[in-house]
N, C-alpha and C positions, 0 to 999 in steps of 0.2 A: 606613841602613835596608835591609832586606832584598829585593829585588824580588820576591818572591813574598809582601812583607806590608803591609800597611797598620794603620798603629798607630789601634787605637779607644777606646782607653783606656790611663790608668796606673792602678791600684790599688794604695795603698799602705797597711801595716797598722804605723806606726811607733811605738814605746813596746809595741806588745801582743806577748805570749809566742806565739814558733812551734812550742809543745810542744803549743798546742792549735788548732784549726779556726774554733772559735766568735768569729773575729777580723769584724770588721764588714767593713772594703772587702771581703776575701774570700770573704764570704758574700753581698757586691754581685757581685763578678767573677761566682758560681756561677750566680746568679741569671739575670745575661745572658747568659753560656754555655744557662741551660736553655731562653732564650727562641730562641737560636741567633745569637746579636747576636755572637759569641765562637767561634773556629773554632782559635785558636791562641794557647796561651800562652808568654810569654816571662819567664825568671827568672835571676837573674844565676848563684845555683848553686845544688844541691838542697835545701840548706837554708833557703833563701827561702820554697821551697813550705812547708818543716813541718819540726821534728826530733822530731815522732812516728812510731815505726819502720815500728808496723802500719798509721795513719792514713795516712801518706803515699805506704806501697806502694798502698794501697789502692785511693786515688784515682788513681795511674799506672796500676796494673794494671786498674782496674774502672769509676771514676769518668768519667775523661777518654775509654775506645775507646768505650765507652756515649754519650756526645755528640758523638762522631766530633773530638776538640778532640790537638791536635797539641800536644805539649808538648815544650819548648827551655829545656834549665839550660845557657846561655852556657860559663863556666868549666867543667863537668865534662863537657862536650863529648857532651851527652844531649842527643839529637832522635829522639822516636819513630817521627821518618817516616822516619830512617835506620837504626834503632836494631838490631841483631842480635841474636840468643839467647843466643849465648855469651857476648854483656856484662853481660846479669842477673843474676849471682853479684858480678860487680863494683859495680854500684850498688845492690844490695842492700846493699853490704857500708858503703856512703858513707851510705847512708840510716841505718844501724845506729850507725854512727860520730857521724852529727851527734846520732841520739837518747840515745844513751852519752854525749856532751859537753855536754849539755843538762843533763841528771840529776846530773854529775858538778858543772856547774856549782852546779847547784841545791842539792846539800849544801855546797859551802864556803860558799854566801853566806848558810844558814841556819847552819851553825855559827858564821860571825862575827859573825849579828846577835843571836843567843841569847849571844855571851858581850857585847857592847853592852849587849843589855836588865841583865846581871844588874848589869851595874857602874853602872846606872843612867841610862844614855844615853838619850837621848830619838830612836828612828829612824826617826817618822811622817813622812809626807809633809808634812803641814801641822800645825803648831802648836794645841794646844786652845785655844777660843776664851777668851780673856784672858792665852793670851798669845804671843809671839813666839821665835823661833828669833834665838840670840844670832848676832850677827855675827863674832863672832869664833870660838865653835864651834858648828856648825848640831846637835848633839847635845847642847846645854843650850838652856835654856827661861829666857826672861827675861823680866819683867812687861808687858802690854802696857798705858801709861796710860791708852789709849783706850776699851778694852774692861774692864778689871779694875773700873773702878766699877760696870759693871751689872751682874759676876759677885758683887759686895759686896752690891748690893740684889738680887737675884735670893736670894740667902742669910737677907737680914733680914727679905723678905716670907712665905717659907717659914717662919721661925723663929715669926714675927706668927700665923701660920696659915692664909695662903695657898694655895689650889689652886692647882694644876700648870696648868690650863686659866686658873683667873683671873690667875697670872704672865704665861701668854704671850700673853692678852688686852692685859692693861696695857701688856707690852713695844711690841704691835703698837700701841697706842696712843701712844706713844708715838715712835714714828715712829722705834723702834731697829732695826736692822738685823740681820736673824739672821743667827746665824754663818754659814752659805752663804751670803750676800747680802751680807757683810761681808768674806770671804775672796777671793768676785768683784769686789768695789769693792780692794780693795790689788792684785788680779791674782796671786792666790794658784790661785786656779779660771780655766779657759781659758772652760766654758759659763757662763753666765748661769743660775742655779735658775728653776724655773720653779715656781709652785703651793704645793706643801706646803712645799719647801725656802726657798721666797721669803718666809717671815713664819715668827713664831716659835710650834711648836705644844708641845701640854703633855706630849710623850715627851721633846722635846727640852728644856725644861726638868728633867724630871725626870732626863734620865741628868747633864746638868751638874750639879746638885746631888749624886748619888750618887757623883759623881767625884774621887776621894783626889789626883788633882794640887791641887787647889785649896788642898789643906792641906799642899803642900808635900811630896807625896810621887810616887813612878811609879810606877805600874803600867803592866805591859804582857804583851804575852802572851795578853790572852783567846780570840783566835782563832788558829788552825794551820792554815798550805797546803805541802803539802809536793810536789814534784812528781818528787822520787828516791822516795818514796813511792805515788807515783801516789795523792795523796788532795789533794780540796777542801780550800777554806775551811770550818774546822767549826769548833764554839764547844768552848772549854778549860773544864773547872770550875774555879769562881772557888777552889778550894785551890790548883790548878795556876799560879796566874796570877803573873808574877814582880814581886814586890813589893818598890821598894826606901824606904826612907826620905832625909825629906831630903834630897832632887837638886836642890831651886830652895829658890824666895822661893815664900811660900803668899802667896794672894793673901786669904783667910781664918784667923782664926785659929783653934788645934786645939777649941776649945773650940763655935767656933760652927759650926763642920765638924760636929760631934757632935751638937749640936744640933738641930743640921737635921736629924740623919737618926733622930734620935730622933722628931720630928715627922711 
């Protein structure tokens, strides 16, 4: 430890993207820096802070002399309380770099997952609910026995003529466990749902029924974040969406898939 510091905290933002700001501990760290709780921060290198080019000059150049807050990236050997003029070309040029290797990253892993989707690969995080991520490859889809019978009656009460609201009444009646609250009990989800997530409501029934996995096919594709693009999460039109046929076991047959949505 440093004799001129006293450590008051660790903030850490791990799993979330450094291309943006909106990361939770470091929006706790800012927080108590504004309170004045925070006088100096410590980062292993400048990429820790951020690999957005203009956001992260920003906050060295603007953010931080504005709080009087001392900033130290360990390995690139930046501390502004030593820091000289004629270095600011140079980590200008580190801050440029990590945000170019950021973007650079971000198109090959959106081109390998786009040729995934087309071949039919399944590259969600978690499995739709009925069913499971094979063990043998985590990009097919295998029946879940546990789950796929209420995906079966959830289908034949719709078919009956069932509201979406009187489905997920019965469901919660039945003491079944909605898919967040089912995904938390296997330790698929690190939080616990709380509220709308924790019981079963009638959107969530309606997109499982509208959902072409169940008849044995993928879809993927309907939403796009691109961040060599510098664009959100936006919704793709259902033409664009990539549709492949036949990638699993339908846990429905084609006929009562149709039916349903006929109804």
């Amino acid at each position: 430890m440093q004799p001129d510091m006293q450590l008051y905290d660790v903030f850490c933002d791990n799993g979330k993207s450094g291309t943006n700001f909106h990361r939770p501990a470091f929006i706790h760290m800012m927080d108590q820096a504004e309170q004045g709780k925070i006088d100096c921060i410590v980062v292993k290198d400048l990429s820790r802070l951020g690999r957005n080019y203009i956001e992260t000059g920003y906050y060295l150049e603007k953010v931080f002399p504005y709080f009087g807050i001392r900033f130290v990236a360990v390995n690139d050997r930046y501390d502004t309380l030593k820091f000289e003029k004629k270095e600011e070309l140079v980590y200008s040029l580190k801050n440029l770099i990590n945000d170019w290797y950021a973007r650079d990253i971000s198109r090959k892993i959106g081109a390998a997952l786009l040729v995934k989707q087309k071949k039919g690969e399944f590259i969600g995080a978690i499995a739709p609910y009925g069913y499971l991520k094979s063990t043998e490859d985590r990009h097919k889809l295998v029946v879940d026995a546990q789950t796929a019978p209420v995906v079966k009656k959830i289908f034949q009460w719709r078919i009956e003529g069932q509201g979406w609201t009187q489905i997920a009444c019965r469901l919660n009646q039945m003491n079944i466990p909605s898919p967040a609250m089912y995904q938390y009990q296997r330790g698929h989800r690190k939080k616990k749902p709380s509220k709308a997530g924790s019981v079963w409501q009638a959107q969530g029934v309606k997109a499982l029924v509208g959902n072409p996995v169940y008849a044995g096919h993928m879809v993927q594709g309907k939403y796009k974040k691109s961040l060599s693009e510098g664009k959100g999460k936006t919704a793709v039109g259902r033409g664009n969406w990539i549709w492949v046929r036949d990638t699993h076991l339908a846990i429905v047959e084609p006929e009562v898939f149709e039916k349903a949505q006929d109804v």
